[in-house]
C-alpha positions in Angstrom: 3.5 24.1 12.2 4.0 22.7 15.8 0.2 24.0 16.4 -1.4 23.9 13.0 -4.5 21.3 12.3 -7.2 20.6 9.2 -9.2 23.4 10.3 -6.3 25.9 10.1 -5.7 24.9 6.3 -7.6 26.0 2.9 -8.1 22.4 1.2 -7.9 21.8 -2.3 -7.2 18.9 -4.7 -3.7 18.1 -5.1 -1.1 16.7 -7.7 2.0 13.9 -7.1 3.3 14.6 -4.4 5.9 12.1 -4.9 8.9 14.8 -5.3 8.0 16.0 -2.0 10.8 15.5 0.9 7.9 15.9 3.1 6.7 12.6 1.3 9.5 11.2 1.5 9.9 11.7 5.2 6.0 10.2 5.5 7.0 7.1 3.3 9.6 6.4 6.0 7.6 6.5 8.7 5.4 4.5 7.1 7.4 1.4 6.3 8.2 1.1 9.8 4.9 -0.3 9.8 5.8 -3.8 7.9 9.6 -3.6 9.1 10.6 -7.0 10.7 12.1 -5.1 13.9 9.5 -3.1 14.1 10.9 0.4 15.2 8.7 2.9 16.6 6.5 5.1 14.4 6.4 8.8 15.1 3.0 9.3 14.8 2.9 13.0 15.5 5.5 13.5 12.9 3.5 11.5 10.3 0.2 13.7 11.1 2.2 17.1 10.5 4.6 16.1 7.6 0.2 15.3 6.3 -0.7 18.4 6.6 2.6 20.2 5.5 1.9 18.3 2.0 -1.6 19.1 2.4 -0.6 22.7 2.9 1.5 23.1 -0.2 0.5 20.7 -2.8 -2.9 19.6 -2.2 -4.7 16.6 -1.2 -4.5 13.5 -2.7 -5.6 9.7 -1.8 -2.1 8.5 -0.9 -1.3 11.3 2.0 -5.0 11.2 2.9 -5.0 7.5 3.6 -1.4 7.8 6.1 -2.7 11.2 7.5 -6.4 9.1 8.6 -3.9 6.5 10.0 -2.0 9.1 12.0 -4.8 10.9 13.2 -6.9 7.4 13.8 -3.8 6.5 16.4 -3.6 9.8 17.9 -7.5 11.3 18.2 -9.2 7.7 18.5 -12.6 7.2 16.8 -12.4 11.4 16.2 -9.8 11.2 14.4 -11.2 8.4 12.2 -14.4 10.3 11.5 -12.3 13.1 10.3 -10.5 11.3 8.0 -13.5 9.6 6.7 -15.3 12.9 6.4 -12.3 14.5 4.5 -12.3 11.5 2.0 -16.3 11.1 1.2 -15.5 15.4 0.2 -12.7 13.9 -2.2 -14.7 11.2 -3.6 -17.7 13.7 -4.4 -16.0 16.8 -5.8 -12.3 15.5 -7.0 -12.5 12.1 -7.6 -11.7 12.6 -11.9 -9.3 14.8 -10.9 -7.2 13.6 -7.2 -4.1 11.8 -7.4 -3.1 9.0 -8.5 -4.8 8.8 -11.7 -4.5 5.2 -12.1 -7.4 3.5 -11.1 -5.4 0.4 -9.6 -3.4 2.5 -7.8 -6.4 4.2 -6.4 -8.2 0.6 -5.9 -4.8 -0.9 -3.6 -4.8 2.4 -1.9 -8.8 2.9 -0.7 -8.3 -1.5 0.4 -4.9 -0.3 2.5 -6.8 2.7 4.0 -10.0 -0.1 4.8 -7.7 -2.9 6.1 -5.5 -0.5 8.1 -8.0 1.5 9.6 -10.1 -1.6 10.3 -7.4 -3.2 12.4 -7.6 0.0 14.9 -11.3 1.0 15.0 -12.2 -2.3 16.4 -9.5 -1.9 19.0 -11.3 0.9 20.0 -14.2 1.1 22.6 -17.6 2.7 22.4 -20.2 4.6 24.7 -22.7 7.0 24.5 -20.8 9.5 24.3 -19.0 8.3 20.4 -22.7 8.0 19.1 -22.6 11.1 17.2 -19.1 10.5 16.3 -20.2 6.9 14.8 -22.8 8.3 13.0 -20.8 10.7 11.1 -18.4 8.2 10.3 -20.9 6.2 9.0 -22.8 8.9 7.1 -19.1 9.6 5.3 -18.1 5.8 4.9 -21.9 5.3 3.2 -21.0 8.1 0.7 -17.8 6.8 0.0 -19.5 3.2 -0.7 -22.2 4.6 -2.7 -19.9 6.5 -5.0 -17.3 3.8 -5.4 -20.6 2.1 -6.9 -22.0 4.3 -9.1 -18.1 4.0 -10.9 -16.8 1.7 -13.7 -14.7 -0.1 -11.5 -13.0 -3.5 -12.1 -12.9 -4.3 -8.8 -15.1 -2.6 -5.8 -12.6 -1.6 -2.9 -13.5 -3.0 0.7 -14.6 0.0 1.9 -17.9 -1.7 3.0 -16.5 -4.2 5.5 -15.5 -1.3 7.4 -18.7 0.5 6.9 -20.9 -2.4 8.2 -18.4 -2.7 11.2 -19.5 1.0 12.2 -23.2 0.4 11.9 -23.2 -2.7 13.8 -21.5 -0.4 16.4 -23.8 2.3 16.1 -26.6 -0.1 16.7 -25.2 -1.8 19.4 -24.1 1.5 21.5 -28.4 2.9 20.7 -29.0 -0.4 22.3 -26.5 0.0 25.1 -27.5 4.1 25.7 -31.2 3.6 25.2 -31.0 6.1 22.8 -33.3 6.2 19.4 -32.1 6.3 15.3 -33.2 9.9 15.3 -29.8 10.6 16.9 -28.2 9.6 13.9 -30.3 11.5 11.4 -29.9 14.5 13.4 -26.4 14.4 13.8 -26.3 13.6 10.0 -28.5 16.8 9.3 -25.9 18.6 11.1 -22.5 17.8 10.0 -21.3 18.9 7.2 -18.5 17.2 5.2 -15.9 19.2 4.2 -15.6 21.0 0.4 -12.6 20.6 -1.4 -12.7 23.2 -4.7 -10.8 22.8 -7.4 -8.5 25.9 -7.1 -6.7 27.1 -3.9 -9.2 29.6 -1.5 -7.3 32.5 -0.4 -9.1 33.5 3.1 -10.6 36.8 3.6 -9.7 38.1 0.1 -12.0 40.6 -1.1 -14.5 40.4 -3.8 -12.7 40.4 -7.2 -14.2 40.5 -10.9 -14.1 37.4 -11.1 -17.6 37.0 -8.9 -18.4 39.9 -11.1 -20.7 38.2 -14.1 -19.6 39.2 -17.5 -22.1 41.5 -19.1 -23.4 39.6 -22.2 -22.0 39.8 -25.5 -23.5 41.0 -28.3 -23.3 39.4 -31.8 -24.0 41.2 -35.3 -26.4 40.1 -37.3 -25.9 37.3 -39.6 -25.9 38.6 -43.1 -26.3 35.7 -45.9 -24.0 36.3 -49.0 -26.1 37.0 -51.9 -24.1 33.9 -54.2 -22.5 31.0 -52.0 -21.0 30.6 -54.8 -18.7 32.7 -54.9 -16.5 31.8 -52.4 -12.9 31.7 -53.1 -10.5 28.9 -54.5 -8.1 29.1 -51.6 -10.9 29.1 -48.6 -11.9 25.9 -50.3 -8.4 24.3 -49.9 -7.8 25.5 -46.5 -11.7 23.7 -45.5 -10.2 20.6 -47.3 -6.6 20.9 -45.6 -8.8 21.3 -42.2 -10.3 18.9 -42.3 -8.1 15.9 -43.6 -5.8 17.4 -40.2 -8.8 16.9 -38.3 -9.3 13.7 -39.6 -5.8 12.6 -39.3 -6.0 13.9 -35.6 -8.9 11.6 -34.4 -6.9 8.6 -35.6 -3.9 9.3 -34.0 -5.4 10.8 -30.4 -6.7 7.1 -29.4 -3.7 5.5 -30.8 -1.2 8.0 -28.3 -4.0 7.6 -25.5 -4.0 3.6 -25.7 0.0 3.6 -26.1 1.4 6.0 -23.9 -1.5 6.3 -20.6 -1.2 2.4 -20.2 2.6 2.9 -19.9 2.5 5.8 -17.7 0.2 4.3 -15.3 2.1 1.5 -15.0 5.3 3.8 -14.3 3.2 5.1 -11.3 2.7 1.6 -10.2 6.0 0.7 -10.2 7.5 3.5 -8.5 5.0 3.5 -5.5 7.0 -0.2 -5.1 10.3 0.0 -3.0 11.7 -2.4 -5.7 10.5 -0.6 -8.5 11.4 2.6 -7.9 15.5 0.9 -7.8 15.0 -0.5 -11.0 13.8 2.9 -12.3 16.7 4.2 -10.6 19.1 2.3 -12.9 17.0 3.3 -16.2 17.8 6.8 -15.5 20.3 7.0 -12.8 20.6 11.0 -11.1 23.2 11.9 -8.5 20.5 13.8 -6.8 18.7 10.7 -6.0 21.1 8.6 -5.6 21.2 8.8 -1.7 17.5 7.6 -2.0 17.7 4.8 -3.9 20.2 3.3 -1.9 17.6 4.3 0.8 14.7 2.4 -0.7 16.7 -0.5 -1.4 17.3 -0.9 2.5 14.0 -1.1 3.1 13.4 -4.0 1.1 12.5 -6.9 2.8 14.7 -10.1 2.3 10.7 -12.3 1.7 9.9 -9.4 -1.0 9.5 -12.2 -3.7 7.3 -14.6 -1.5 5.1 -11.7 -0.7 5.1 -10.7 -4.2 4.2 -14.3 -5.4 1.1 -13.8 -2.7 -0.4 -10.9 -3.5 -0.2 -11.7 -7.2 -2.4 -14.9 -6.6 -4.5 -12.8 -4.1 -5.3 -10.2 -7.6 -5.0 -13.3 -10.1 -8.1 -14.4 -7.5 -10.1 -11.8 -7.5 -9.7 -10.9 -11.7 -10.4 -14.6 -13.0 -11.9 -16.4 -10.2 -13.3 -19.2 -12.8 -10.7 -19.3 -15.1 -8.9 -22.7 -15.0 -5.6 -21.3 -15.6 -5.8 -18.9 -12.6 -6.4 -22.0 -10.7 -4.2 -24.4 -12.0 -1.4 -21.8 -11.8 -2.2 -20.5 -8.3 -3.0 -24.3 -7.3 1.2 -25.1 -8.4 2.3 -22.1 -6.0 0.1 -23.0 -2.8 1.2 -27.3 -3.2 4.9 -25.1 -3.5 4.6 -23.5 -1.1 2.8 -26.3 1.2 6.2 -28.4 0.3 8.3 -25.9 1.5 6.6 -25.4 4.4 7.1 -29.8 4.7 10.0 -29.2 4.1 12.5 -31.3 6.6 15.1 -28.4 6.2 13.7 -26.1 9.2 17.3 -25.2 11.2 16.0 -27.6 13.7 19.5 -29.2 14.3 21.1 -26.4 16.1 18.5 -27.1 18.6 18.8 -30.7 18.9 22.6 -30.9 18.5 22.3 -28.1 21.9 20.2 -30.0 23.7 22.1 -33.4 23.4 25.5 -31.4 24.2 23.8 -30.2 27.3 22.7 -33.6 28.2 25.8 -34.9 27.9 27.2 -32.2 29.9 24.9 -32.8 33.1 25.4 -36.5 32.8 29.0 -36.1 33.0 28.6 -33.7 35.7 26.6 -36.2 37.7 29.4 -39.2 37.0 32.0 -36.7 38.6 30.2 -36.0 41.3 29.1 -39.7 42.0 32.7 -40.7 41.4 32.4 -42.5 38.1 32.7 -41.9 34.5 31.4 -42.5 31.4 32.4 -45.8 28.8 34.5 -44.8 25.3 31.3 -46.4 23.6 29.1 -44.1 25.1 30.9 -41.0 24.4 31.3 -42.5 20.6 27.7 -43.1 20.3 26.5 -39.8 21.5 29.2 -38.3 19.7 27.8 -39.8 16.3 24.0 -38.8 16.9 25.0 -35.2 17.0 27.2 -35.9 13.6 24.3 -37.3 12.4 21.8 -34.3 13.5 23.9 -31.6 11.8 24.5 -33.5 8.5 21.0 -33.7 8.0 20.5 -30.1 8.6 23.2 -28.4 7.3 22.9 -24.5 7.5 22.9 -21.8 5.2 25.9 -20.2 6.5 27.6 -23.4 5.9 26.8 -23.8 2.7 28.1 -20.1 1.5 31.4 -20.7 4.0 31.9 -23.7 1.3 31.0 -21.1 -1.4 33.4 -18.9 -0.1 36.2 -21.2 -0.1 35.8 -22.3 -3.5 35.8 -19.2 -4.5 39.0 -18.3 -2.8 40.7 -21.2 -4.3 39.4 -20.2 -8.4 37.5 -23.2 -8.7 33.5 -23.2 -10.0 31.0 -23.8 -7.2 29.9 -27.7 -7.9 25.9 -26.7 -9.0 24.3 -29.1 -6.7 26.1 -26.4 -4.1 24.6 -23.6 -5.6 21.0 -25.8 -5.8 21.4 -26.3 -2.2 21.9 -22.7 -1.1 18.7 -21.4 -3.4 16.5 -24.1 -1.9 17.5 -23.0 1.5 17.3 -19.4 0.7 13.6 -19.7 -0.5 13.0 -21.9 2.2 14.0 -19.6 4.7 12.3 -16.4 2.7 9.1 -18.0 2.3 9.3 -19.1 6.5 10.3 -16.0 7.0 7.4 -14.2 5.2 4.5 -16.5 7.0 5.7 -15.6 10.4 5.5 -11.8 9.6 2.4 -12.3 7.8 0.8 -14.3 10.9 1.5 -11.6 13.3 0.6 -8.7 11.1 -2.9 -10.4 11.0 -2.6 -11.3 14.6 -2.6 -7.7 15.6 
């Protein structure tokens, strides 16, 4: 496996892959990605655990996205076109039948694998020598746009900002090389994307009957009753019996299909979610998933409801951008969010209360040294600024020591306490959640 790439495997459409360990194992690796102390990512390992999954269940759009990523970070603009290449083949042949079914899920994953794969392609630089590569990553990324458009999508991914990025770069290394557009249609002529059947390909298997044709089948004569007449009682009960089933049938197919798919694509939703999959946990609780769930509950971040609140006005946006209740509602979560961000509450008097006590330090320091000191007054009054700096900050920690103690003595926590702790809390989570969001985009 140590040596094994694309080229060494047979490619066909896969299923869930979600029971997979080898999944699991990429999921991990993956939420390194957005983890606030940012550990290292094993690359390499996410790139093979791709193609183990590839290997024995298939491909589908969720390990294609992480394996482009890995292969982006390790092979550079080839990697990239590969990826690319191997996705236009999905979008083509398999796209009714790839993983996940759900066409939201398929929508957030194709605007991860454009905003992720965006981020490191323009980190990347460009000669002569990537024109060909740039060309077939645009030839596959101008597939992939043109069959996202010819679909009944509610909502087109992004897939175009990163195609327009390419172009401009194809353009602009033509200009820089000298070289002519017939480069690109040449190269275009020449690569091929790659298939992806239906059915696993078994390599160098022999011809079998099944590329045999079937020799044709011949049927007898049709030989009219002389009196139609004379059909039987019973036949004409079964037709009758027939057909009120099939009748029956047709109205209860669309009432299961518009009861149950709804529900189970929203099942998929939720357990692609750290947080969802706990709470589906708890529905149906099995010891031999316990040791994940506790597992995906670690890897919840502490600003999952702020970033939760944000992406759901980012989709309410993009669904109903005229309708005035989007806005009103979305308009009462930014002006929250803009007073928590005013809010005085920032942890600021730790640093003040520091700096004053060092102050006071050196000053006393230079009084020993000059053979002096300092008045009563003076210590009183600086005494009472830094008083006055913590009690208008008071801490979190302080405010659940006080929690504690109440606690420990059997007494009710007073609810303004339990106000105070909440609005710090969110304060904190929502602080906390714009400073990883800011360097996310920063990189």
């Amino acid at each position: 496996m140590s040596r094994e790439t694309i080229t060494d495997i047979v490619i066909y459409t896969g299923g869930d892959p979600r029971n997979l360990s080898a999944f699991e194992s990429l999921r991990q690796e993956i939420d390194k990605i957005s983890h606030p102390l940012q550990p290292e990512i094993n690359w390499r390992e996410m790139e093979l655990l791709a193609l183990e999954i590839f290997r024995t269940n298939g491909v589908d759009l969720q390990t294609l996205s992480y394996y482009t990523l890995a292969r982006t970070k390790r092979a550079g603009l080839a990697g990239f076109t590969e990826g690319c290449e191997l996705l236009a083949g999905v979008l083509i042949g398999e796209w009714q039948t790839c993983w996940p079914n759900n066409e939201a899920a398929r929508i957030e994953i194709l605007n991860w694998f454009s905003s992720r794969l965006s981020r490191l392609v323009r980190a990347l630089a460009f000669d002569d020598k990537s024109l060909r590569l740039l060309c077939r990553a645009e030839r596959a990324l101008q597939i992939i746009c043109d069959k996202l458009q010819q679909m009944p999508l509610s909502q087109l991914p992004r897939i175009e900002n990163l195609l327009i990025f390419v172009q401009n770069s194809v353009q602009r290394v033509e200009k820089q090389s000298g070289q002519s557009q017939h480069v690109e249609q040449s190269t275009a002529e020449k690569s091929a994307l790659i298939w992806m059947p239906t059915k696993r390909i078994v390599a160098h298997a022999t011809a079998s009957t099944a590329d045999i044709p079937a020799p044709p089948v011949k049927l007898p004569p049709h030989v009219p009753e002389a009196n139609a007449e004379s059909a039987s009682h019973w036949l004409k009960s079964w037709q009758a019996f027939a057909l009120g089933a099939l009748c029956s049938l047709l109205v209860i197919a669309p009432i299961f299909y518009l009861s149950y798919w709804p529900l189970r694509e929203q099942q998929d939703f939720l357990e692609r979610q750290p947080a969802g999959k706990a709470l589906l946990w708890l529905s149906n609780p099995q010891i031999k998933s316990y040791s994940r769930q506790l597992d995906n509950l670690t890897t919840i971040p502490v600003y999952y409801t702020a970033e939760l609140g944000e992406r759901s006005v980012s989709v309410a946006r993009q669904l109903w951008p005229t309708d005035s209740r989007q806005q009103q509602v979305s308009q009462r979560w930014q002006q929250l969010n803009s007073e928590t961000q005013r809010n005085p509450s920032t942890g600021e008097s730790y640093s003040v209360v520091r700096q004053r006590l060092q102050q006071l330090s050196d000053e006393l320091l230079a009084r020993e040294k000059a053979r002096s000191g300092l008045t009563i007054s003076y210590l009183k009054t600086a005494i009472y600024q830094m008083q006055t700096a913590m009690a208008e900050d008071v801490p979190l920690e302080e405010l659940l020591r006080q929690f504690e103690i109440a606690t420990q003595n059997g007494e009710s926590a007073p609810p303004l306490l339990l106000k105070q702790i909440d609005q710090r809390w969110n304060v904190l989570s929502q602080r906390y959640y714009g400073l990883i969001d800011h360097g996310n985009m920063a990189r």
